[in-house]
N, C-alpha and C positions, 0 to 999 in steps of 0.2 A: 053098848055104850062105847063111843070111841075116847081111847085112852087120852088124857090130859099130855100134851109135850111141853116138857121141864124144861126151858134157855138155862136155868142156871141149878143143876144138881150138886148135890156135894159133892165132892171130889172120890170121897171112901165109898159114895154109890156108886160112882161112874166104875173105879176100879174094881166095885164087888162085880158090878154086871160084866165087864171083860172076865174077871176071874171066873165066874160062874160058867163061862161055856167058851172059852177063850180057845181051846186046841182042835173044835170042833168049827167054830168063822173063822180061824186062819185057815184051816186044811178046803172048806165047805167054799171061799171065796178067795181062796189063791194068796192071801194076803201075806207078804214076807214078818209081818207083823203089826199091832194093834196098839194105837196110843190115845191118851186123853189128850185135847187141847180146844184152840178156837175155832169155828168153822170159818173156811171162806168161800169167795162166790168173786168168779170175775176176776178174784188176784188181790180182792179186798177183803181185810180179815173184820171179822165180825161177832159181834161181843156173847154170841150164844155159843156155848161149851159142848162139845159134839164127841162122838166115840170115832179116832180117825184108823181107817183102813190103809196103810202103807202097802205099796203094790208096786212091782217091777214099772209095770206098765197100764195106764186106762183104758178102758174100753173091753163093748163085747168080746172082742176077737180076741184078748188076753185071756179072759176067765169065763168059765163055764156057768160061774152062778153071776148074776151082776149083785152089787151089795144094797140093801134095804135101804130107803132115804131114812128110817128109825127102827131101835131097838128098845125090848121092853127093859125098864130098869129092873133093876134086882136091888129091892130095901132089907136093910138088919130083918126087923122086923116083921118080914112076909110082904106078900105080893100087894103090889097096888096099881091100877090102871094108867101108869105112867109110860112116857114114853122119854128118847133122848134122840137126837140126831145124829146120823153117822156124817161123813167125809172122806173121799179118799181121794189120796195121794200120792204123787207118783214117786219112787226114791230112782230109776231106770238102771242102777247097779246094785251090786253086793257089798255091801257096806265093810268097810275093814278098819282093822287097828290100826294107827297110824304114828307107825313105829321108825321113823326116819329123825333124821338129829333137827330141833327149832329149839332156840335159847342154849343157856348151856347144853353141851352136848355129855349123854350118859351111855358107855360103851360096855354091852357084857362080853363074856368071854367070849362068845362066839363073832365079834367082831359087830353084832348090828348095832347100829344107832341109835339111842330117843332123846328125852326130854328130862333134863331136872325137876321136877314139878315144884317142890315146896325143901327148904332146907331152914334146920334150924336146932338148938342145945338144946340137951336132957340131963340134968347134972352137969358133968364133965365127959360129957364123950357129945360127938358131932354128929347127926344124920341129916341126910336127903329121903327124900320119897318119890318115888317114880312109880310107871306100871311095870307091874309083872312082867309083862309077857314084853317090856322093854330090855330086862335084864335076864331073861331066857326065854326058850322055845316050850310049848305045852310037852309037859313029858320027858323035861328034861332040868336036872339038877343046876341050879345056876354058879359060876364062878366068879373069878374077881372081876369087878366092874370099875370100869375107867371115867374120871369126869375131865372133860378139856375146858380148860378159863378161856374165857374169849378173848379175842386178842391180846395172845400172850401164847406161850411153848409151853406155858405150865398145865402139868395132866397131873391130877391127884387120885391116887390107889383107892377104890373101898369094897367093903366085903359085905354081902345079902345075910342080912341079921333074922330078917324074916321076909314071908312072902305070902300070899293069896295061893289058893289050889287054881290053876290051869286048867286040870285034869278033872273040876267039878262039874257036874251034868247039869249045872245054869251057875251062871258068876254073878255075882252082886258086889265083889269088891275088884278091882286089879288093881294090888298097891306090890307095891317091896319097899321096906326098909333097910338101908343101906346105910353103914356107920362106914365114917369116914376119918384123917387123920383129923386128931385136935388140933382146935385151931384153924379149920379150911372155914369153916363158920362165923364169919362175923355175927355180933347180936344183931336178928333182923337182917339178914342178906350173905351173898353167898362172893365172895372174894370180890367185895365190892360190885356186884350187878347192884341196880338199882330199883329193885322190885323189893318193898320195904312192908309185911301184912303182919296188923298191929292184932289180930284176931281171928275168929272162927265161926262161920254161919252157915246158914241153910238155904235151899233153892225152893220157892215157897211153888204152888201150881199156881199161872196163871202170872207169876211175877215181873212185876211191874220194871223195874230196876234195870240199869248196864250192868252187863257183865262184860268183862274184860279178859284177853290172857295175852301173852307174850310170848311171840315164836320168831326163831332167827331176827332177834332186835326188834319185829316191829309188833304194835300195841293193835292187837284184832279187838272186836268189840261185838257180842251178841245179845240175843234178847232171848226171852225163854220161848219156846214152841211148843213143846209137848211135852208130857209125862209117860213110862212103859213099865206098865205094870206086870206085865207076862216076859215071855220071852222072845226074844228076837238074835237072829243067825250072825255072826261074824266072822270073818275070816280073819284069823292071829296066824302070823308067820306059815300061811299055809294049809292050818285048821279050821276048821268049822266048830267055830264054838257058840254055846249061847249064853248071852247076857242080857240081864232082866234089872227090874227094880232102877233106871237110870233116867233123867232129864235128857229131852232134846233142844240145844239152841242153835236158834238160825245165824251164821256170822252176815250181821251188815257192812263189818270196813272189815274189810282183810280176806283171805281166801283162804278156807279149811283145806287143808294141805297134808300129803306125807310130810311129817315135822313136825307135828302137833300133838303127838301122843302124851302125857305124861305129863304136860303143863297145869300148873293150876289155874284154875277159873277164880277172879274172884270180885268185887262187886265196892261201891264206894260208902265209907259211913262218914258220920262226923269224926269221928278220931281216927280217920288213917283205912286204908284195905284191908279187908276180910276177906277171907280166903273161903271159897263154898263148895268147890266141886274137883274135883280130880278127870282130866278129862283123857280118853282112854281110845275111842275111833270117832266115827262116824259116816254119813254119805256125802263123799264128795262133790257128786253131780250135781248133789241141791244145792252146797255151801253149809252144812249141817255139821255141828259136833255132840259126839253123845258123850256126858258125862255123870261119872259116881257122887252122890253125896260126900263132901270131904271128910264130916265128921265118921260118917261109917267106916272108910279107909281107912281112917286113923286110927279108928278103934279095932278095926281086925286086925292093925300095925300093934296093937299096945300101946300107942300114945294117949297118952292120959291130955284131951282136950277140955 
């Protein structure tokens, strides 16, 4: 009997059948890594929900196996004569953190650059949130970290209160919490920027929604692409790391940049911006940014959201 093909699977099958045999089609079909999202054909994207193969490069002469046009799903509950559609796509680099200064600029000891993501009061004391691997190098202890106000000389001191492991053999968060003097915090905004988020959400699969973020002054805008539910390679300041569990958006206005590391993502409601994703690299060839859930950041931060 030929197996029945699913346009629209749940999402928790799609990512059981990746999980289910996931290190065996990345290594079997060259793939740099394995995402859920929508298939396309021609450049036009299309509403059936496909298992997508990310690859340097297309074609025979890249890979030794070429990849199946379907794969068998894998249910909770035992096998069923289903099938899913694959996809693949090309990312043609090495995807990296993208740890250069957009928006506020946040400086660790070692001099590099990134991004303010999110700032805002806990009681009485002041933090900001950035990535990790903005406020140190994998493997190494971070020190004080500098934030520069945008036009203006003014640089205010802060010290890494906490941080995400580097040095874990897959990353699912890159935050650091960094308290700052009291008072650099206005409620809702950071020495008067004007990025103003009344709250805290979620990155749904398949979401419909703008997402927005803010690097060196201008206002990027993307849409969601894909879901990674395994692991996938990075390069942070040099390392090969890997990071799993994150959203891919395509940016439409603007162009995913060194500069972009550590910005929040975040999306529009009726009372005001939410903040959904913590956004940490990406591929820049495509125009691609990959980001964390915000609420999970903030929760391996210890912020009570």
């Amino acid at each position: 009997m030929t197996a029945e093909i699913v346009e629209h699977p749940e999402y928790a099958t799609v990512c059981r059948t990746i999980d289910a045999d996931h290190d065996h089609l990345v290594a079997h079909y060259q793939a740099h890594h394995l995402g859920v999202s929508k298939k396309y054909r021609g450049g036009e994207k299309l509403a059936a929900t496909c298992v997508t193969f990310y690859v340097m490069r297309k074609g025979a002469q890249h890979a030794r196996h070429l990849v199946p046009p379907f794969l068998d799903l894998a249910y909770k509950e035992g096998s069923h004569p289903r099938r899913i559609a694959t996809d693949v796509c090309e990312i043609l680099e090495q995807p990296v953190a993208l740890s250069i200064r957009g928006g506020n600029a946040v400086f660790g000891a070692d001099g590099e650059p990134g991004t303010v993501g999110l700032v805002f009061r806990q009681g009485d004391r002041d933090f900001l949130v950035t990535n990790a691997h903005v406020v140190t190098d994998p493997g190494v202890l971070p020190g004080p970290v500098t934030v520069r106000v945008p036009h203006s000389a003014v640089e205010i001191e802060g010290i890494v209160r906490r941080m995400d492991d580097l040095g874990a053999a897959e990353i699912r968060s890159d935050a650091a919490l960094v308290e700052v003097a009291l008072n650099a915090v206005a409620p809702g905004r950071f020495r008067g920027t004007d990025l103003i988020l009344v709250g805290y959400g979620e990155i749904a699969n398949n979401d419909p929604r703008r997402f927005f973020f803010v690097s060196k002054e201008f206002v990027h805008e993307a849409r969601w692409a894909a879901w990674v539910p395994g692991g996938a390679q990075i390069t942070v300041d040099g390392h090969d790391k890997i990071y799993a569990s994150f959203h891919k958006l395509s940016v439409i206005v603007g162009q995913a940049s060194p500069g972009n590391s550590g910005a929040v993502v975040f999306c529009l409601s009726k009372s005001g911006l939410v903040a959904v994703g913590l956004l940490f690299g990406g591929a820049l060839a495509i125009n691609e940014i990959w980001v964390f859930p915000i609420r999970r950041c903030l929760k391996q931060m210890g912020v009570d959201v």
